[in-house]
RODO-2510 file (C-alpha; in nm, 4 decimals, decimal comma):
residues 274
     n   res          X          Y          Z
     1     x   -14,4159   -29,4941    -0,9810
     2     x   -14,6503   -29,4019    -0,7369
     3     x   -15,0503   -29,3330    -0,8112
     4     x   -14,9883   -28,9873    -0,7211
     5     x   -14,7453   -28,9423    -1,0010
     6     x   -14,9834   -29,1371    -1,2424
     7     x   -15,2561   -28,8920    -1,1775
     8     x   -15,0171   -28,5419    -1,2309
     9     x   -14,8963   -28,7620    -1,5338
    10     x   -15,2530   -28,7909    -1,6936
    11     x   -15,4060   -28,4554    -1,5434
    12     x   -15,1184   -28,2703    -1,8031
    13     x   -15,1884   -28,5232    -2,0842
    14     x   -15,5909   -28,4262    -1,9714
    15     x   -15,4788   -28,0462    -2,0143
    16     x   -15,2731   -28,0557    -2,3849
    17     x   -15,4202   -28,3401    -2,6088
    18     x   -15,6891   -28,5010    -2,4439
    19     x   -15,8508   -28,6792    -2,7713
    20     x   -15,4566   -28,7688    -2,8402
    21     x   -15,3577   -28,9357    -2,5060
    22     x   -15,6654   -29,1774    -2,5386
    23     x   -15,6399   -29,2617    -2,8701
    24     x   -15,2722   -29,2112    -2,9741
    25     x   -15,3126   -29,2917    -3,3430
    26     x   -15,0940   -29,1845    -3,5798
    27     x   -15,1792   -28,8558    -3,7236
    28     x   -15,4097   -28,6936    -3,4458
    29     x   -15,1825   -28,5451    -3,2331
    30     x   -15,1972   -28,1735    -3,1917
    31     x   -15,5991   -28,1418    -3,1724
    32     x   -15,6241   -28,3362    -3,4999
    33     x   -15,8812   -28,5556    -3,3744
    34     x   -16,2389   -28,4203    -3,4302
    35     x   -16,5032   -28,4348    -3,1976
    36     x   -16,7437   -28,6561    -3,3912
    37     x   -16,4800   -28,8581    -3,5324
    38     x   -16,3198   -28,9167    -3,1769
    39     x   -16,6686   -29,0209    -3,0554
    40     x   -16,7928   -29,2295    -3,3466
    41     x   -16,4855   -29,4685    -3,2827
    42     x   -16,6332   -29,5229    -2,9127
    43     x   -16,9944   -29,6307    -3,0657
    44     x   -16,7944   -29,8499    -3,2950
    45     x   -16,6059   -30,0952    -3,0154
    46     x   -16,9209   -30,0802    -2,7688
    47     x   -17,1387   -30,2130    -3,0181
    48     x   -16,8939   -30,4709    -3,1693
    49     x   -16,8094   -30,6064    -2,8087
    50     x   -17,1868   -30,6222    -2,7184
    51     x   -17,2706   -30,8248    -2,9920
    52     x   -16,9730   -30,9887    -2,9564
    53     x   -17,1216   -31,1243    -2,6208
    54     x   -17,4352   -31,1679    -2,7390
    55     x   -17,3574   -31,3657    -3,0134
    56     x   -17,1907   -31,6372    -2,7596
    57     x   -17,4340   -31,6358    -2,5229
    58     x   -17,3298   -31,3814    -2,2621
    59     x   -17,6793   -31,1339    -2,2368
    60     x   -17,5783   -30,8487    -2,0136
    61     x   -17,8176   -30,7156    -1,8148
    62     x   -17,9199   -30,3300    -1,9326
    63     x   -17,8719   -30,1764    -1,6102
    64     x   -17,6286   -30,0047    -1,4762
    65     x   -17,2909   -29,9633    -1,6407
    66     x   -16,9022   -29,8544    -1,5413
    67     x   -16,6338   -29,6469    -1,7572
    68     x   -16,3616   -29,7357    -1,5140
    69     x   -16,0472   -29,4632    -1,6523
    70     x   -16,3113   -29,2692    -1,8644
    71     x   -16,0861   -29,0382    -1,9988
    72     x   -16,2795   -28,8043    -2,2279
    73     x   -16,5803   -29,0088    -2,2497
    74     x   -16,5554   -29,1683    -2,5543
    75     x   -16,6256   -29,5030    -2,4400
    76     x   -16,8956   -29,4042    -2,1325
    77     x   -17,1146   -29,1932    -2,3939
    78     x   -17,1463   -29,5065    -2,6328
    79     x   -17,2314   -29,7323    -2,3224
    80     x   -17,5350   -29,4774    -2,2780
    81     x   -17,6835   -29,5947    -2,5895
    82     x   -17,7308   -29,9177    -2,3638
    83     x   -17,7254   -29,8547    -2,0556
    84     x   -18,0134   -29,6538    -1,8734
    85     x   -17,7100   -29,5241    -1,6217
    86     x   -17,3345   -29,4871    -1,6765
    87     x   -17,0875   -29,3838    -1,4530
    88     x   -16,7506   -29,3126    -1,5583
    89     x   -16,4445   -29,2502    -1,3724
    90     x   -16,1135   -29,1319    -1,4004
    91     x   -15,7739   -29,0031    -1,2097
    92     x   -15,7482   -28,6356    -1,4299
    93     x   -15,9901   -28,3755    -1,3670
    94     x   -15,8978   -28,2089    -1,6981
    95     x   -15,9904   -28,5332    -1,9028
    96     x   -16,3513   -28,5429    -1,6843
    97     x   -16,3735   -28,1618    -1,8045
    98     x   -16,3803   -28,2914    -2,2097
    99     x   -16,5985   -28,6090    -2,1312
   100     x   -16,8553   -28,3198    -1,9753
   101     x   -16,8148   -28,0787    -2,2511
   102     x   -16,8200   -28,3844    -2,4968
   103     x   -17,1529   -28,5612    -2,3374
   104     x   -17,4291   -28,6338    -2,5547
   105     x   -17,6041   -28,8794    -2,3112
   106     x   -17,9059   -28,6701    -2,1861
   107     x   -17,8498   -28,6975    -1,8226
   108     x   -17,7795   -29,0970    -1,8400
   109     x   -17,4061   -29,0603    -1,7338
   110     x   -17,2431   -28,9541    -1,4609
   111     x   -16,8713   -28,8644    -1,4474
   112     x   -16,7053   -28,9224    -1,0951
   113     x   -16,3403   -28,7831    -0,9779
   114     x   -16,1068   -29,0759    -0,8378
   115     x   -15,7780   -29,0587    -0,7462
   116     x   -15,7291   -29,3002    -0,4963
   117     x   -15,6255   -29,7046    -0,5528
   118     x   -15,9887   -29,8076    -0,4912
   119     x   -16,3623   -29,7658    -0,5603
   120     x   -16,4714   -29,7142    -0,2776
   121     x   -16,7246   -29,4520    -0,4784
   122     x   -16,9082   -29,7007    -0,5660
   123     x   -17,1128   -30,0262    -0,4031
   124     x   -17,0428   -30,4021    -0,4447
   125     x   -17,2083   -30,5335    -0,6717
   126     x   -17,4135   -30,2183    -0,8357
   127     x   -17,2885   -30,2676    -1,1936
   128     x   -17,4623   -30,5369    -1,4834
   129     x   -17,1261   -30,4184    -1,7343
   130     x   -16,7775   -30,2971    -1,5922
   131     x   -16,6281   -30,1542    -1,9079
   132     x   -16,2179   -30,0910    -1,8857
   133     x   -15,9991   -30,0427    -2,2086
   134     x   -15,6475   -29,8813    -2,2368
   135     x   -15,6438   -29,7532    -1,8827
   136     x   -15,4958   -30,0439    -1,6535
   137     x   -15,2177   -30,1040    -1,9343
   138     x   -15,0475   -29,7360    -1,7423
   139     x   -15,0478   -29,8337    -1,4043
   140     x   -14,7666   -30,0771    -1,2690
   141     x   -14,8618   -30,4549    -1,2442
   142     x   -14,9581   -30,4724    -0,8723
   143     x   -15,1734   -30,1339    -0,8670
   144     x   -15,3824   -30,2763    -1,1929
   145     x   -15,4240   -30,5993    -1,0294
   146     x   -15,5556   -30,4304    -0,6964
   147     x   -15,7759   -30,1996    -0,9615
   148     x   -15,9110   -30,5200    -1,1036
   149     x   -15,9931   -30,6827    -0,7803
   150     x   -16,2037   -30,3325    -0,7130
   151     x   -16,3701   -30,3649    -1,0412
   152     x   -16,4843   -30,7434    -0,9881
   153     x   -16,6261   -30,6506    -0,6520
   154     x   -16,8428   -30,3396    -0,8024
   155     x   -16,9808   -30,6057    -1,0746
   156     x   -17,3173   -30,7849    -0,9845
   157     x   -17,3424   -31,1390    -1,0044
   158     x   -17,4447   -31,2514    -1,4366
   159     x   -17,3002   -30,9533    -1,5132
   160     x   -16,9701   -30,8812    -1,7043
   161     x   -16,6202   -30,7169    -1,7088
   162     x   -16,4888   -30,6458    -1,9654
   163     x   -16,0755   -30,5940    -1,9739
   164     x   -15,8914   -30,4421    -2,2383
   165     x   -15,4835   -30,4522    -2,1609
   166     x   -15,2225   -30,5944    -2,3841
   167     x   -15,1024   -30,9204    -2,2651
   168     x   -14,7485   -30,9332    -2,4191
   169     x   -14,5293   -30,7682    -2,6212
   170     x   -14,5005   -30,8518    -3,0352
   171     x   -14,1265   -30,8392    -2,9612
   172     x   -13,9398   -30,9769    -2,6410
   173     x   -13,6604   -30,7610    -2,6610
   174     x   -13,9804   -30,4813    -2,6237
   175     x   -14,1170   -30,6608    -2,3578
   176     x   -13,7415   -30,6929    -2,1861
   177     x   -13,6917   -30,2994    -2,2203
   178     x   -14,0437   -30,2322    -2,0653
   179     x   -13,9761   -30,4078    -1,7519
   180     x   -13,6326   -30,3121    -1,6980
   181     x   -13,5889   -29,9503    -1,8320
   182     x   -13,6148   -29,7025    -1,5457
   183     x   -13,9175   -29,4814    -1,4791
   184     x   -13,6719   -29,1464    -1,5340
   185     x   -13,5212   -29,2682    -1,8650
   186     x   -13,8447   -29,3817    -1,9813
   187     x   -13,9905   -28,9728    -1,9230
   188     x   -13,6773   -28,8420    -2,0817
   189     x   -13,7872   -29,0056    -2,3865
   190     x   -14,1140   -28,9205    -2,4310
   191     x   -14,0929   -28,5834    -2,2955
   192     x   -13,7774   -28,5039    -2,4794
   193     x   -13,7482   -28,7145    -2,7603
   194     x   -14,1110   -28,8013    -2,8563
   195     x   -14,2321   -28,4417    -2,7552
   196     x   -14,4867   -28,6213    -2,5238
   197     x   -14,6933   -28,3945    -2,2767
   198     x   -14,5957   -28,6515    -2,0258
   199     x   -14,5072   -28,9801    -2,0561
   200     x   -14,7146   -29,3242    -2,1122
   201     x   -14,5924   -29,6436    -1,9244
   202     x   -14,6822   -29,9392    -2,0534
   203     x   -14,7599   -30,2825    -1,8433
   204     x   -14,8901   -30,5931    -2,0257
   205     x   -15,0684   -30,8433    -1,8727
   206     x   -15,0766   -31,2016    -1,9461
   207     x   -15,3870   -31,3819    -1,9429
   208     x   -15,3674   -31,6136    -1,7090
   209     x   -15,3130   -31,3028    -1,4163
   210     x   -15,6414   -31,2350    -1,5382
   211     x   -15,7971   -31,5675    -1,4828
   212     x   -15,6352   -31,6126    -1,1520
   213     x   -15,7264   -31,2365    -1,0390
   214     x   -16,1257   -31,3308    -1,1838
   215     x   -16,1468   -31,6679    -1,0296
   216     x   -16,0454   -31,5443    -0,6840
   217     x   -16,2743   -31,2996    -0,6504
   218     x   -16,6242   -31,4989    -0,7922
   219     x   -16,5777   -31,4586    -1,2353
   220     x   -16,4314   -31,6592    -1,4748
   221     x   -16,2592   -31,5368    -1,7919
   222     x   -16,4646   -31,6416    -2,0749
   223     x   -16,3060   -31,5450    -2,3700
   224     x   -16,0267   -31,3041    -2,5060
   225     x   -16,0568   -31,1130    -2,8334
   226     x   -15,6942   -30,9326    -3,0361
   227     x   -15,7604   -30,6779    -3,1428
   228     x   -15,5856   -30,3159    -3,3511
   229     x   -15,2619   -30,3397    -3,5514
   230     x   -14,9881   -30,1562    -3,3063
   231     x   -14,6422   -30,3022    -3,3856
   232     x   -14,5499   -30,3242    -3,0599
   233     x   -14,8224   -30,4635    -2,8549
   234     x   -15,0584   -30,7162    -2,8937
   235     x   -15,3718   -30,5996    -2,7481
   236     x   -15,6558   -30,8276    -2,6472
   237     x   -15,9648   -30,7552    -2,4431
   238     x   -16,1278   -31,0328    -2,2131
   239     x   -16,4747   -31,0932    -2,0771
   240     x   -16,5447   -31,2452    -1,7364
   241     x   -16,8408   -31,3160    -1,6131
   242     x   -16,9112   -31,2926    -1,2282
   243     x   -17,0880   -31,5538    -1,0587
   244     x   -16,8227   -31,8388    -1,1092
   245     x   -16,7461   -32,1117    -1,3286
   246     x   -16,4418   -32,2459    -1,5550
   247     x   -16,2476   -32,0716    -1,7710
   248     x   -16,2801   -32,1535    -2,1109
   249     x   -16,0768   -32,0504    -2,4246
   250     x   -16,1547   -31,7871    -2,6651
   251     x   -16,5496   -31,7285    -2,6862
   252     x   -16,6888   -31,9002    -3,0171
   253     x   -17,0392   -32,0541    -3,0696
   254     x   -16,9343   -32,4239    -2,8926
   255     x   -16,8424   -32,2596    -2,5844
   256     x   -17,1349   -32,0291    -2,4840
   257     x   -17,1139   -32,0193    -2,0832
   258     x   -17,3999   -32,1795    -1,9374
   259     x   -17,6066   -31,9758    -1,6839
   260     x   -17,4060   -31,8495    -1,3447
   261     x   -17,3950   -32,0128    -1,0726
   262     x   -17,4735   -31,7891    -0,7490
   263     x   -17,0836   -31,6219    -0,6099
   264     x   -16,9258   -31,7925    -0,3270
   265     x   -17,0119   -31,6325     0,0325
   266     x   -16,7641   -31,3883     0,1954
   267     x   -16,6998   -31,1719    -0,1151
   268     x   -16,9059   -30,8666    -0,0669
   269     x   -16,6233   -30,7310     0,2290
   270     x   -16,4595   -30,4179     0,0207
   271     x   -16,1627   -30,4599    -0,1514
   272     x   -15,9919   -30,0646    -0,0451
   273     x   -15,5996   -30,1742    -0,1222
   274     x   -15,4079   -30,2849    -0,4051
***
């Protein structure tokens, strides 16, 4: 599945049941999701992953801040409760047309059109947080990777990214069938069967491609966090912090990173493919 296809995939999604294809909770399709209820749930997991770095010593600079796949904004509005500047991007105009109509900010965020496998909208190292949650789980495993690469680069050294992607299957006969069932039978489903305005791939990735992605391009994974109750998926979302270092285990209060040391020379070349 090509980007291109990605991008017509999420621009209909973006067009019928925006609130629904970023949050696809039981109950809410159809428009069922309201607007403050949609939002509030944003405010919620920024706040609980901020103090969730805090508390184990990772103090993010309040700078600058990234909503890579913004979708409707639900995530880049609560990040302007932080951050002085937010930029949030996404693939589907129509979803960037909600997170407009739905921003509360003030003028503090900034919603930027993408559809190509890069960043090259935005600088190296011009971001304290790069925020990413439920967006590189729909891309196929090499395109996320090269996404993740991009989003490392745009991060300034002591600052943070923070990944949210399932890293396995609750089921391996799940995780069999996601690999191996074809892209068309896979949008017959959804569309046909499920009723789905287009369809949803889903990729897992394991943590240790995240650690080895990080520590090639100057962060180390610092902790990982489950979290939700889908049957299907187990969903984590990790922290690295740029600037180097060795991966430790899941953050708790005996394993607060010490301070960063400065990242390796010969990173700050653009990273423009996959």
């Amino acid at each position: 599945m090509s980007l291109s296809d990605i991008g017509k995939d999420w621009t209909e999604l973006g067009k019928n049941d925006p609130l629904w294809a970023v949050l696809t909770e039981p109950g809410r399709r159809h428009g069922k999701w309201s607007d403050a209820e949609f939002m509030a749930t944003g405010i919620i997991q920024v706040n609980d992953d901020l103090d969730w770095l805090e508390r184990h010593g990772i103090s993010v600079p309040r700078g600058r801040a990234l909503d890579f796949g913004c979708g409707a904004g639900r995530l880049t509005n609560a990040l302007a409760k932080h951050f002085p500047e937010v930029v949030g991007v996404d693939i589907a105009e129509p979803m960037l047309r909600e997170a407009r109509r739905l921003d509360r900010s003030g003028g503090r965020v900034r919603f930027v059109h993408r559809a190509a496998p890069d960043l090259a909208c935005c600088e190296n190292d011009s971001f304290d947080l790069v925020y990413t949650d439920r967006v590189l789980q729909h891309l196929p495993p090499d395109l996320a990777r090269g996404y993740l690469r991009e989003l490392l680069r745009v991060a300034r050294p002591g600052g943070a990214v923070v990944v949210g992607i399932p890293d396995r299957a609750k089921h391996p006969l799940v995780g069999l069938g996601a690999r191996m069932i074809p892209p068309s039978v896979l949008r017959f489903v959804q569309r046909r069967v499920l009723r789905y305005p287009a369809p949803m791939r889903m990729h897992p990735m394991p943590r240790h491609d995240i650690a080895a992605v990080a520590a090639a391009h100057g962060g180390s994974l610092r902790g990982t966090k489950q979290y939700g109750r889908d049957p299907i998926w187990r969903h984590v979302r990790h922290v690295i912090l740029m600037g180097g270092g060795v991966e430790t285990g899941l953050l708790s209060a005996a394993s607060a990173p010490a301070a960063a040391p400065a990242r390796p020379p010969g990173r700050r070349r653009p990273v423009t493919q996959p």
